[in-house]
C-alpha positions as CSV (number, residue, x, y, z in Angstrom):
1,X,84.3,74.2,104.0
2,X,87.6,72.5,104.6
3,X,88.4,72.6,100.9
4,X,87.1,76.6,100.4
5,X,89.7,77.3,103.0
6,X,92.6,75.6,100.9
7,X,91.4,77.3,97.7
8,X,91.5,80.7,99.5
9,X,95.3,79.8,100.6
10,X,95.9,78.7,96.9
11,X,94.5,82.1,95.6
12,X,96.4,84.4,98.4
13,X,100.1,81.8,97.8
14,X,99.9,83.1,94.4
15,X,101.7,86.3,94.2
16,X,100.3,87.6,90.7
17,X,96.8,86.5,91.3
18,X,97.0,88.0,94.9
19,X,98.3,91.4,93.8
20,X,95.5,91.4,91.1
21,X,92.8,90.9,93.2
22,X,94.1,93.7,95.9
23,X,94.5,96.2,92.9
24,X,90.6,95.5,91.8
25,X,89.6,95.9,95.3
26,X,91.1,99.1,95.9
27,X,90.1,100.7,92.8
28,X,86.8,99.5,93.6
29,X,87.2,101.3,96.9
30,X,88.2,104.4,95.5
31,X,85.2,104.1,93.1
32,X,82.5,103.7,96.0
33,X,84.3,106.6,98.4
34,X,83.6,108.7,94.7
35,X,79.4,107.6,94.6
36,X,79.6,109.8,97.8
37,X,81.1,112.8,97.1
38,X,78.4,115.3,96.2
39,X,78.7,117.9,93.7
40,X,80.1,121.4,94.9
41,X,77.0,124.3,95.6
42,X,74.8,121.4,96.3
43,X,72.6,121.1,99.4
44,X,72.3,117.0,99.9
45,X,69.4,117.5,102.4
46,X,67.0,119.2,100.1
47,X,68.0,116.9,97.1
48,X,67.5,113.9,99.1
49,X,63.8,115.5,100.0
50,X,63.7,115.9,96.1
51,X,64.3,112.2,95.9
52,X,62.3,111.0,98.4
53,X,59.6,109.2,95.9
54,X,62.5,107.8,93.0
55,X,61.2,104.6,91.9
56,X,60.8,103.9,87.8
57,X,63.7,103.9,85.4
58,X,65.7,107.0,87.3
59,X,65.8,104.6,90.2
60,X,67.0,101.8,88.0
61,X,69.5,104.5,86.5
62,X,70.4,105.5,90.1
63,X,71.4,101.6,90.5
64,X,73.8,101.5,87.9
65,X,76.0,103.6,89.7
66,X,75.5,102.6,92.9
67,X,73.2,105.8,94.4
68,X,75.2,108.3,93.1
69,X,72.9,109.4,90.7
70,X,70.3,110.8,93.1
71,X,73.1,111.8,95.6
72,X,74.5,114.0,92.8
73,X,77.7,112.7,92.8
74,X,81.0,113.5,91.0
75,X,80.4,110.4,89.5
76,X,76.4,110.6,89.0
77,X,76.7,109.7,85.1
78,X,78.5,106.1,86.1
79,X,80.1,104.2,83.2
80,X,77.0,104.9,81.0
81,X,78.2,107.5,79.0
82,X,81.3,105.3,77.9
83,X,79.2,102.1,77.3
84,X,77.0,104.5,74.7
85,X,80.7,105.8,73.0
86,X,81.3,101.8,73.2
87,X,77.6,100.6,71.2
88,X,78.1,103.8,68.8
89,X,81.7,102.7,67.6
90,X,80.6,98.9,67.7
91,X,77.9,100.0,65.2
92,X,80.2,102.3,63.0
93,X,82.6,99.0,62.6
94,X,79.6,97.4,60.7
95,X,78.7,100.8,58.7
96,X,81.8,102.6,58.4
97,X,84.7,101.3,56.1
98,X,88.2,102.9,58.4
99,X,86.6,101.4,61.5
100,X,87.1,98.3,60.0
101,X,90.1,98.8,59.2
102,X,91.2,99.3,62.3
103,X,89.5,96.5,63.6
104,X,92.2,94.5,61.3
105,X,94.9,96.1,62.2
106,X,95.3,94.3,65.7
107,X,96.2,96.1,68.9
108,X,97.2,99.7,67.0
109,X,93.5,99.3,65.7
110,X,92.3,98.5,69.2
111,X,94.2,101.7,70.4
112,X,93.2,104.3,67.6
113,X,89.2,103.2,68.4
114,X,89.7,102.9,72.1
115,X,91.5,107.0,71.8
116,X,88.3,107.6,69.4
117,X,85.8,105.7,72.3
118,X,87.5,107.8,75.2
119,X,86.6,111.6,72.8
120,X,82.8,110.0,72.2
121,X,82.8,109.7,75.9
122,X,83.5,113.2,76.2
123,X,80.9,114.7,74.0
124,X,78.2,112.1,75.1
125,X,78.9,113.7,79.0
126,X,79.1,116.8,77.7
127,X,75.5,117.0,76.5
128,X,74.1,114.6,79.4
129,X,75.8,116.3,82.2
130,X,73.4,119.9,81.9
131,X,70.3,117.4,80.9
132,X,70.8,115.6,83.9
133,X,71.8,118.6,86.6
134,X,68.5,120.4,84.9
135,X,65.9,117.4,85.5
136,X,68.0,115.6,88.5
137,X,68.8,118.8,91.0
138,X,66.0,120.9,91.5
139,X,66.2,125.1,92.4
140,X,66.1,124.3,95.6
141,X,69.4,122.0,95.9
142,X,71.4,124.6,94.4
143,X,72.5,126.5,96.2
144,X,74.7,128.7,93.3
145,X,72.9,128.9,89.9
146,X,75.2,131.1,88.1
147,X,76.5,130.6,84.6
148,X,80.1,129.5,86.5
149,X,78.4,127.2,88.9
150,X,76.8,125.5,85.7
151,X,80.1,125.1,83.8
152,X,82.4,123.7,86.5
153,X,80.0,121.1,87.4
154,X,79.5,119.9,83.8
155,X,83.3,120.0,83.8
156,X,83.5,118.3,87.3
157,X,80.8,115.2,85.7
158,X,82.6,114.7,82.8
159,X,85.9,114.3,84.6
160,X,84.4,111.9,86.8
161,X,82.5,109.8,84.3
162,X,86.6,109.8,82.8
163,X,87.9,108.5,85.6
164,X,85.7,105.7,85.8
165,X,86.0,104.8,82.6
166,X,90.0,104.9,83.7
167,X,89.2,103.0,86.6
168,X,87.7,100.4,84.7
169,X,90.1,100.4,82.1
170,X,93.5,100.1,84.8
171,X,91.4,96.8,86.6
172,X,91.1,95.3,83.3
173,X,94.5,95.5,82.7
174,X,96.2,95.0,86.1
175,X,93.6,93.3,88.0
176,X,90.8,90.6,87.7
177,X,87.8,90.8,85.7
178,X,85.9,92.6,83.1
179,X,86.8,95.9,85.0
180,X,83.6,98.1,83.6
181,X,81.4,95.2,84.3
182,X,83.2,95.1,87.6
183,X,81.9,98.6,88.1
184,X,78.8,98.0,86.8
185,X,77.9,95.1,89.6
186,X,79.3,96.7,92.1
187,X,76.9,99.5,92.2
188,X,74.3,97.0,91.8
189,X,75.3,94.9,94.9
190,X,76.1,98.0,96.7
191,X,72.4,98.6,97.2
192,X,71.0,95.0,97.7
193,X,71.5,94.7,101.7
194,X,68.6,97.7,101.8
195,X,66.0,96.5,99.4
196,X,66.2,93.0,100.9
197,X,66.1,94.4,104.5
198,X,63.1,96.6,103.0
199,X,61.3,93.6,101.8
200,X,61.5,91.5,105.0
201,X,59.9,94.7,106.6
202,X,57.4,94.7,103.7
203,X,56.8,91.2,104.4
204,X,56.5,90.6,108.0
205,X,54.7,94.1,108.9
206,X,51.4,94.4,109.8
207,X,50.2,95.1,106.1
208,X,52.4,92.2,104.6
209,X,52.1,89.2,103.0
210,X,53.6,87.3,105.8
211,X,57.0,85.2,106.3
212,X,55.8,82.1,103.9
213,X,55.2,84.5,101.1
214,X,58.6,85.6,101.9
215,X,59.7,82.2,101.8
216,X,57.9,81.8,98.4
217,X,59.9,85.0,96.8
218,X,63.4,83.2,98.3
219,X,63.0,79.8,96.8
220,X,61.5,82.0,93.4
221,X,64.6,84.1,93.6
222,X,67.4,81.0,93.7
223,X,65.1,79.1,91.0
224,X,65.8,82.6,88.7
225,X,69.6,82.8,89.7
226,X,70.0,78.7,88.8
227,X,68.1,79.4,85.6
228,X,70.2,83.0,85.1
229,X,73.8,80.5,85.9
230,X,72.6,77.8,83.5
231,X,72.0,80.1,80.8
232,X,75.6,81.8,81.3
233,X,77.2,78.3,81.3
234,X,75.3,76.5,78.6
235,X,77.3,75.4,75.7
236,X,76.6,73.5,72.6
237,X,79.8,71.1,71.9
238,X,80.5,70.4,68.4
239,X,82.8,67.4,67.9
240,X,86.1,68.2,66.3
241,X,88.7,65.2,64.9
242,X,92.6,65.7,63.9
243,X,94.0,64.1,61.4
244,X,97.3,61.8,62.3
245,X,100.5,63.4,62.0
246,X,103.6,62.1,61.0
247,X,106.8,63.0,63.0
248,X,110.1,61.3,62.3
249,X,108.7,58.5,60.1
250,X,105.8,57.5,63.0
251,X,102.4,58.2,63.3
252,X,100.9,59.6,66.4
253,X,97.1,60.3,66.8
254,X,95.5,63.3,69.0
255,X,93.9,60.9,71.4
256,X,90.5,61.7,72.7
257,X,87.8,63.3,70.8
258,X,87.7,67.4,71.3
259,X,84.8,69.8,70.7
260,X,84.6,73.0,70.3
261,X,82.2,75.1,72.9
262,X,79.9,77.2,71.1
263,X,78.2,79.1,73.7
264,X,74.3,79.5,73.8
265,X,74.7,83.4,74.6
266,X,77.9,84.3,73.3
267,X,77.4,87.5,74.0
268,X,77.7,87.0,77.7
269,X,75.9,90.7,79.6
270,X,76.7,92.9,77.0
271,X,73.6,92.8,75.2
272,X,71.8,94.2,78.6
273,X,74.1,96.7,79.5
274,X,74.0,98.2,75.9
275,X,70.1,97.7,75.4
276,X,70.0,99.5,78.9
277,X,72.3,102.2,77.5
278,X,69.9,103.0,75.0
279,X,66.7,102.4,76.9
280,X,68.4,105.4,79.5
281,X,68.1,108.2,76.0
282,X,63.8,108.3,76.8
283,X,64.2,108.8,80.4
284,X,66.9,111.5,79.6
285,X,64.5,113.3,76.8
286,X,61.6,112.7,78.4
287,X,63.0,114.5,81.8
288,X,64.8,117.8,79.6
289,X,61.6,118.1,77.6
290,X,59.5,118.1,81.0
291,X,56.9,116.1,78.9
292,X,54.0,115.5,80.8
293,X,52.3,112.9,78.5
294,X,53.2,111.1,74.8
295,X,54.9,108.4,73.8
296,X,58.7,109.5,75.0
297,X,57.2,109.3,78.5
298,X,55.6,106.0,78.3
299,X,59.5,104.9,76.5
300,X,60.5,105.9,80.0
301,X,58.0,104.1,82.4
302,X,60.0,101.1,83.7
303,X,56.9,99.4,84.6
304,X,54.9,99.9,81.0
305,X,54.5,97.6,78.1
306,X,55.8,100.0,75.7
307,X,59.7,100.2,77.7
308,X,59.8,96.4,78.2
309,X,58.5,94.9,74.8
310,X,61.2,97.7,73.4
311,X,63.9,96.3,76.0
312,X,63.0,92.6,75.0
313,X,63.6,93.3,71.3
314,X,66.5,95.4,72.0
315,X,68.4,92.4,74.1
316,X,67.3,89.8,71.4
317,X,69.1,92.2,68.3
318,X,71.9,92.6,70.4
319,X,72.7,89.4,71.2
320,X,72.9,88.4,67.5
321,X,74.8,91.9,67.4
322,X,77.3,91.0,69.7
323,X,77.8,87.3,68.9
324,X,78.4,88.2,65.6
325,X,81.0,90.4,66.2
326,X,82.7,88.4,68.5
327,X,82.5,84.8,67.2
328,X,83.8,84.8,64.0
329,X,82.8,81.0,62.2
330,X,85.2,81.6,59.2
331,X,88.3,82.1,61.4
332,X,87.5,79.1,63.1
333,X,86.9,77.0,60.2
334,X,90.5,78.2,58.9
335,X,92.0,77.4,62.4
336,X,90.7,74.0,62.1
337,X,92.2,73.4,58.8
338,X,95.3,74.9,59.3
339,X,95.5,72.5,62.3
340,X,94.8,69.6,60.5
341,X,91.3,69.2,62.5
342,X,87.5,68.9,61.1
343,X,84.2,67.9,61.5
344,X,83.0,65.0,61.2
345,X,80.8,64.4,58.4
346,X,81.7,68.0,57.3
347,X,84.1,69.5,54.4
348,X,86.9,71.2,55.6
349,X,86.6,75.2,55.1
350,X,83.6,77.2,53.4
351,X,81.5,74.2,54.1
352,X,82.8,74.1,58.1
353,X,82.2,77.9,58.8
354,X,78.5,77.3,57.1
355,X,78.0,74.8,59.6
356,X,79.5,76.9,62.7
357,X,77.4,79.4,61.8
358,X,73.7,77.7,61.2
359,X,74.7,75.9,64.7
360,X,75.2,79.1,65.8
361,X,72.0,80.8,64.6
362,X,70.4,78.2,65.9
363,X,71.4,78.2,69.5
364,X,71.8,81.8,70.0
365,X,67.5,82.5,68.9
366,X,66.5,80.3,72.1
367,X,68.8,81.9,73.9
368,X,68.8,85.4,73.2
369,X,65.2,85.0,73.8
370,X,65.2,83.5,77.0
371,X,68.1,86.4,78.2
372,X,65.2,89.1,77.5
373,X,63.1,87.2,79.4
374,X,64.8,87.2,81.9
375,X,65.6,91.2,81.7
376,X,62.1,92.0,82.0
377,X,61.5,89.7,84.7
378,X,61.5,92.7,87.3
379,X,58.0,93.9,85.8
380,X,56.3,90.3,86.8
381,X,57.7,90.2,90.4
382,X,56.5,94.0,91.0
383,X,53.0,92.5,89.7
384,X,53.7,90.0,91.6
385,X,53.9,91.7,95.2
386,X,57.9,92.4,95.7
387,X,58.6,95.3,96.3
388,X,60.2,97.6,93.4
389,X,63.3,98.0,95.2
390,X,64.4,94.0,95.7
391,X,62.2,93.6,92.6
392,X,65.3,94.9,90.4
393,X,67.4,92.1,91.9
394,X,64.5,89.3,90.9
395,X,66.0,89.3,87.7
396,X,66.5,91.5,84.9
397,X,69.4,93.9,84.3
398,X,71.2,93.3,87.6
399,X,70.6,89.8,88.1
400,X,72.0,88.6,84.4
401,X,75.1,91.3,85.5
402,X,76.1,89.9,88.6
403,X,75.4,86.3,87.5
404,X,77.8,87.1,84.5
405,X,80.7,89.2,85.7
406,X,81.0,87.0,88.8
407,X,81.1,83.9,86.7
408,X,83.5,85.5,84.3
409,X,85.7,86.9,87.1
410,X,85.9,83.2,88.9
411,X,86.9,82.0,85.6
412,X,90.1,84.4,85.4
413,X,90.6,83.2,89.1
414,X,90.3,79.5,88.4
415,X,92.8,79.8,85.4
416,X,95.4,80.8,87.5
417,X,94.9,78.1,90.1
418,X,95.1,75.4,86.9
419,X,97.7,76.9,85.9
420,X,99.7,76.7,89.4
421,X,98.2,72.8,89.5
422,X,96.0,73.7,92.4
423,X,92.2,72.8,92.1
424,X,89.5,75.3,90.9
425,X,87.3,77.0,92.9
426,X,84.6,74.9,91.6
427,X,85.2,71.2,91.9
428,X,81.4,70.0,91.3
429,X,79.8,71.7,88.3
430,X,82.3,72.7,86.1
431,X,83.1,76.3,84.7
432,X,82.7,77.4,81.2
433,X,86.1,76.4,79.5
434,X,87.4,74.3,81.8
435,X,86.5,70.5,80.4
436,X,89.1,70.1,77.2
437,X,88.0,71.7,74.4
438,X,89.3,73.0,71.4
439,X,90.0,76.5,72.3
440,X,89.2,78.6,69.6
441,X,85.6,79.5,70.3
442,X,86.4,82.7,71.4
């Protein structure tokens, strides 16, 4: 305890680090304060009659943002619409010559398809927003149903799906953390107090299971979590050697062995937030069509076979999706040789980017199965006997999020305390990156 005391007066001594993490709070702030303002002409005590039941994938879509969704918010549509502009251009810079192009062309590149993101964004709301007001607010919550009524509040979503796309954008640049993963958990945690306080009521009422099943669903729950952290943290270390280098007539050799840390999922939580991106388009069609049966409406069951065997696939193609894009084996191998570092027992070059990638292949199948596992986790606790509501947290969606973003955000944190010659936040159990490596694993 002694020593969590001295890091927190490390992190709040440094200036930088401690303006950073006041600037994410606050925008955070802001961003909750938004969940709760309701849409103008909207009577919140006959939509949260309407709501009453929720449950399924709306209620999963309800904790992305954090209840505004079935509060109809200003900011009902979240970050979702941007993450779908985000998958669509991802996928156009694998089809689509200019997009990768600009992916070359460094940060202008990053700019022009950010700009291009930010006008996908705006059509995506634009043709959610009325799909959304028409299956989410019934008749009787509006209290204006007029042609204006309809246009200013498609207007009024869109603006606010912008602005959290801004707000995440501003915290990733001038605060700590992934800001729209940031976001993202923060909904997630936001409703976590009340499904856990439901399921101790579930639990220890008279129709429960009673306190030691409760127990049981605990000691489950942290087994999950240390299973989700390992996951996130595993690496596979490939051995790397330099060459000795000559400088003013003497030799001099690198010292210790280095490695470079090939991560089993790369890909980190975007391959759930996107496959959940695109598992949200059956709920959406299935709620606009006001289908009643088929196969759109079993798509949007949260609990059916049909949504998480698609979900499962889904996470495992886009963690090969994402590590591909992001690890790049050939750069690597060139880094390496430009460096005067190699493999041992491997050629320099072709034959060192053949190896990254196999090894890379390799470890990334195990674990992008294991991460949809994990996402469709939920589904065997609800069969299980927890409740839908804490259910969500047993693993899945949210749990790989917040395990992820808060790892990757005490990573940022611990960083700066290295760099300051303070000690991490973490002096058992080391983070990702922080044992010497050969940092170009990217």
């Amino acid at each position: 305890m002694k020593n969590f005391i001295q890091t927190i007066k490390n992190i709040w001594s440094i200036k930088e680090l401690r303006d950073r993490i006041l600037f994410t709070l606050g925008l955070l702030l802001v961003f909750r304060i938004g969940s709760y303002i309701v849409l103008p002409g909207i009577d919140s005590k006959a939509l949260a009659i309407a709501n009453e039941e929720g449950g399924g994938l709306a209620g999963l879509l309800d904790l992305f943002t954090g209840g505004a969704f079935n509060r109809a918010s200003i900011f009902s549509l979240g970050i979702m619409p941007y993450i779908s502009a985000s998958i669509i251009m991802q996928l156009m810079g694998v089809a689509v010559p200019a997009i990768q192009k600009m992916q070359k062309e460094g940060e202008s590149g990053r700019k022009k398809i950010n700009q291009y993101t930010r006008f996908l964004t705006i059509v995506i709301t634009g043709f959610q927003a009325p799909g959304y007001i028409a299956a989410s607010v019934p008749p009787e919550a509006r209290m204006d149903d007029s042609v204006f009524w309809w246009t200013t509040t498609i207007i009024i979503l869109t603006t606010g799906t912008l602005f959290v796309m801004w707000l995440g954008e501003r915290i990733t640049d001038r605060g700590v953390g992934n800001g729209i993963s940031l976001l993202i958990m923060i909904g997630i945690i936001a409703g976590l107090p009340g499904a856990f306080f439901q399921e101790i009521l579930a639990a220890t009422g008279p129709e429960g299971n009673g306190p030691v099943i409760l127990l049981i669903e605990m000691v489950a729950l942290l087994v999950v979590i240390g299973v989700t952290v390992a996951l996130v943290q595993a690496v596979r270390r490939v051995p790397i050697q330099f060459a000795k280098r000559q400088v003013a007539g003497k030799e001099y050799s690198q010292g210790a062995r280095q490695y470079i840390p090939l991560k089993v999922n790369s890909a980190g939580v975007m391959p759930i937030i996107f496959a959940q991106a695109i598992m949200f388009v059956p709920l959406y069609v299935a709620q606009y069509s006001g289908a009643e049966s088929g196969f759109i409406l079993e798509l949007a069951n949260f609990e059916g076979l049909w949504y998480n065997l698609i979900f499962f696939i889904l996470v495992i193609a886009f963690t090969y999706f994402y590590t591909a894009i992001t690890v790049n084996p050939n750069q690597m191998a060139d880094d390496l040789k430009r460096n005067g570092g190699y493999i041992p027992g491997v050629k320099p070059g072709r034959s060192t980017a053949e190896f990254l990638d196999t090894v890379l292949s390799r470890i990334t199948l195990p674990g992008s199965i294991f991460l949809g596992l994990i996402a469709i986790l939920p589904v065997f606790a609800m069969q299980a006997g927890v409740k839908q509501a804490f259910s969500i947290y047993f693993g899945g969606t949210s749990l790989l999020i917040m395990v992820g973003v808060v790892l990757d955000t005490l990573q940022q944190i611990e960083s700066y305390l290295l760099m300051r010659h303070y000690d991490g936040l973490m002096k058992t159990g080391k983070l990702a990156g922080r044992a010497s490596t050969f940092g170009m694993a990217g």
